[in-house]
VEXMINU-449862 format. One record per residue: residue number from 1; residue in three letters; x, y, z of N, C-alpha, C, CB in turn. Coordinates in steps of 0.001 Angstrom, whole numbers, padded with zeros to 6 digits. Glycine has a CB too. Layout:
% VEXMINU-449862
NUM	ALA	X	Y	Z	X	Y	Z	X	Y	Z	X	Y	Z
...
//
This chain:
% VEXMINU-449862
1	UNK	032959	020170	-038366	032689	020818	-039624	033298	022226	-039578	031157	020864	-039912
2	UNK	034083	022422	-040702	034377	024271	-040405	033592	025025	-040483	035182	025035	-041170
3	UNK	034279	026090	-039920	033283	027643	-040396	034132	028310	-040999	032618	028750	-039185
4	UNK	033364	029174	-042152	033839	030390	-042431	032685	032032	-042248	034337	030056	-043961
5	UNK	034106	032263	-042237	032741	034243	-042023	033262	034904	-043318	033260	035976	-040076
6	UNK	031824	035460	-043362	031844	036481	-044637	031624	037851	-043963	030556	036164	-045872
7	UNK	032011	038802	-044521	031210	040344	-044208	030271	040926	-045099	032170	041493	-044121
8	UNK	029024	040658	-044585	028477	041962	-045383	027406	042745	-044668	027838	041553	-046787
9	UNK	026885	043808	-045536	025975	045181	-044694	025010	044084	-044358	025174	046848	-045751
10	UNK	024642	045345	-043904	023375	045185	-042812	021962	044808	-043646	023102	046812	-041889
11	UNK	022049	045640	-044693	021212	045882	-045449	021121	044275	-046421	021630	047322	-046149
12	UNK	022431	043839	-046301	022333	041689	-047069	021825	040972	-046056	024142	040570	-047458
13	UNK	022493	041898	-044998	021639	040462	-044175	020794	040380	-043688	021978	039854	-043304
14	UNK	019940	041518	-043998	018484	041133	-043874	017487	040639	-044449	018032	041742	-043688
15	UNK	018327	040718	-046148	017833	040364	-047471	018172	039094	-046998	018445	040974	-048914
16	UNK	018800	038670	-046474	019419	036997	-046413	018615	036616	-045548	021034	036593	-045924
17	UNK	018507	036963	-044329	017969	036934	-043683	015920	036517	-043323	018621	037801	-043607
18	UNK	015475	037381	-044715	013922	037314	-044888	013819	036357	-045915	013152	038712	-045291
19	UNK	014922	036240	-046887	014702	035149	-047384	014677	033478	-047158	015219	035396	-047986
20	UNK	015538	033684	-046239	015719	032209	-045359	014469	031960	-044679	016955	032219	-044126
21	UNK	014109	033188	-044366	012809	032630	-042949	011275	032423	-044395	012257	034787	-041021
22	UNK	011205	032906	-045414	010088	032854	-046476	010874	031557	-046866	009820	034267	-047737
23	UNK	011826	030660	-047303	011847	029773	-047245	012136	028573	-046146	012229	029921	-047942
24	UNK	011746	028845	-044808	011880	028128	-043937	013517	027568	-043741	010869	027209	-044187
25	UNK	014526	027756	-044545	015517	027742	-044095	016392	028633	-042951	015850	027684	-044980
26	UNK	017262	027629	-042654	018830	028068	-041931	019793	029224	-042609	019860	026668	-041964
27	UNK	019334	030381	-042511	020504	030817	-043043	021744	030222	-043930	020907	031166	-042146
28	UNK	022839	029851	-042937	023674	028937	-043281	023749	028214	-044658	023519	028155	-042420
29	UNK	022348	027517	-044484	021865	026853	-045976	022100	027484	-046652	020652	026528	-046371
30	UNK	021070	028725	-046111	021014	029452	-047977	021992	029770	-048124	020169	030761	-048533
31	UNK	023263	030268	-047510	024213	030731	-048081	025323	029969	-048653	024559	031458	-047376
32	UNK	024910	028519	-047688	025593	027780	-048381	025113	027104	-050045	025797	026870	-047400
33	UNK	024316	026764	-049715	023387	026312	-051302	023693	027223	-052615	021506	026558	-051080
34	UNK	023706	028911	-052056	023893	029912	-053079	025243	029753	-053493	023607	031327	-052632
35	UNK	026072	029285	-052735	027757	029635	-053310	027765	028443	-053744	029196	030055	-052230
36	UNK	027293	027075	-053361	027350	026091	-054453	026829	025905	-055542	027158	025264	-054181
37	UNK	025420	026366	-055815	025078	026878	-057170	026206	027479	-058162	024095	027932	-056946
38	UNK	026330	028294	-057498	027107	029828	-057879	028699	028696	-058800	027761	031248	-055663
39	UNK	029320	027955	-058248	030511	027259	-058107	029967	026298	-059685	030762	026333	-056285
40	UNK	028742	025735	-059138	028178	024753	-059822	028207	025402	-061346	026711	024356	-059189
41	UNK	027182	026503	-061132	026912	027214	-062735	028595	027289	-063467	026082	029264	-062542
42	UNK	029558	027831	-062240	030889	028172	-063304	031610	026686	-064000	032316	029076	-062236
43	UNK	031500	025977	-063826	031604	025128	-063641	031359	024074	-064991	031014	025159	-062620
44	UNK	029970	024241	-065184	029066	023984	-066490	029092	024825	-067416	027760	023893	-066292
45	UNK	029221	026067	-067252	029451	027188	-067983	031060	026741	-069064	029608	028606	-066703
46	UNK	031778	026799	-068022	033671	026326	-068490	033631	025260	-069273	034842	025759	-067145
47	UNK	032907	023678	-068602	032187	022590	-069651	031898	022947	-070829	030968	022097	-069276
48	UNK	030888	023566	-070962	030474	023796	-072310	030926	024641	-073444	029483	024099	-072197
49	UNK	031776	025815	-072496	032713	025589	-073744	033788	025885	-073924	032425	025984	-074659
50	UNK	034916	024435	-073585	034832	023134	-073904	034862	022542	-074788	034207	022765	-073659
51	UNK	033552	022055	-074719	032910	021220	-075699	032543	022122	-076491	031842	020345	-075311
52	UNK	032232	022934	-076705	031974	023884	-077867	032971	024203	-078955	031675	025089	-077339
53	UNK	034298	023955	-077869	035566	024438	-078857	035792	022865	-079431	037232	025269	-077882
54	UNK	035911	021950	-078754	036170	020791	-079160	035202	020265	-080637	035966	019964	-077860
55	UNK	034481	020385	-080565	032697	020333	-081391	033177	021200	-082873	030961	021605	-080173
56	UNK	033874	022394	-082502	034356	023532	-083544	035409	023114	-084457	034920	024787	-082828
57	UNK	036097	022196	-083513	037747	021548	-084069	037037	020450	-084919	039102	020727	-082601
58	UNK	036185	019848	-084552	035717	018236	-084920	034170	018387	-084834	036336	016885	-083682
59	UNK	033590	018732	-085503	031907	018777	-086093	031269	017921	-086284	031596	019234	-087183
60	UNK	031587	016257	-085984	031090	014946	-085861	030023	015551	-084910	032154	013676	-085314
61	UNK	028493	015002	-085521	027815	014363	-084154	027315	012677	-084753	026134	015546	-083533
62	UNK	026225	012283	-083408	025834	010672	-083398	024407	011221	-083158	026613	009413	-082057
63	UNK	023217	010108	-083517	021971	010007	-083266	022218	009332	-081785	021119	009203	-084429
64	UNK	020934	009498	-081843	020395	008689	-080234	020324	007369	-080858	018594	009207	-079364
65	UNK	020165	007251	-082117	019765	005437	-082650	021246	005090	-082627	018870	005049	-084612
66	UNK	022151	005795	-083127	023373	005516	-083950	024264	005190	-081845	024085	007460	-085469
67	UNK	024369	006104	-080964	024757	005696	-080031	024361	004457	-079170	024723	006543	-079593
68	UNK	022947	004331	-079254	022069	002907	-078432	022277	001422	-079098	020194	003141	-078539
69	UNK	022810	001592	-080809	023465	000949	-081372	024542	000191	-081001	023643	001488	-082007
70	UNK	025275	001341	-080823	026687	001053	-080699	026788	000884	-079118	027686	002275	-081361
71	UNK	026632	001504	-078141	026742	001179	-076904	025356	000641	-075991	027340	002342	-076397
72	UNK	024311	000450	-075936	023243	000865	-075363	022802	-000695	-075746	022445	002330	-075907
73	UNK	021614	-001843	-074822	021155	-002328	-074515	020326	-003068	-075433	020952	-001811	-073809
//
């Protein structure tokens, strides 16, 4: 598995640090978990709009009846 290193003060990584141990995590985790969030949110953020601009071009929507209709069971 790789590694990477980050730098930061003294003063993060203790914040990182107390937070990992109040949640019983690995460091590591948390820092890893935080930058995938972090990745995640931009991510959904860019998605939506997106679809917001798309939605703007073309103002169609469907019901929940009108889709379960047409595709749904």
């Amino acid at each position: 598995m790789p590694t990477m290193t980050i730098r930061i003060s003294d003063e993060e990584q203790d914040l990182i640090k107390e937070y990992a141990s109040q949640e019983r995590r690995a460091v590591s985790d948390v820092v890893r978990l935080a930058i995938l969030d972090r990745i995640e949110d931009y991510y959904d953020l860019r998605d939506l709009r997106t679809a917001k601009a798309e939605h703007a071009k073309n103002p169609v929507t469907y019901t929940h009846e009108e889709i379960m209709a047409k595709y749904g069971n």
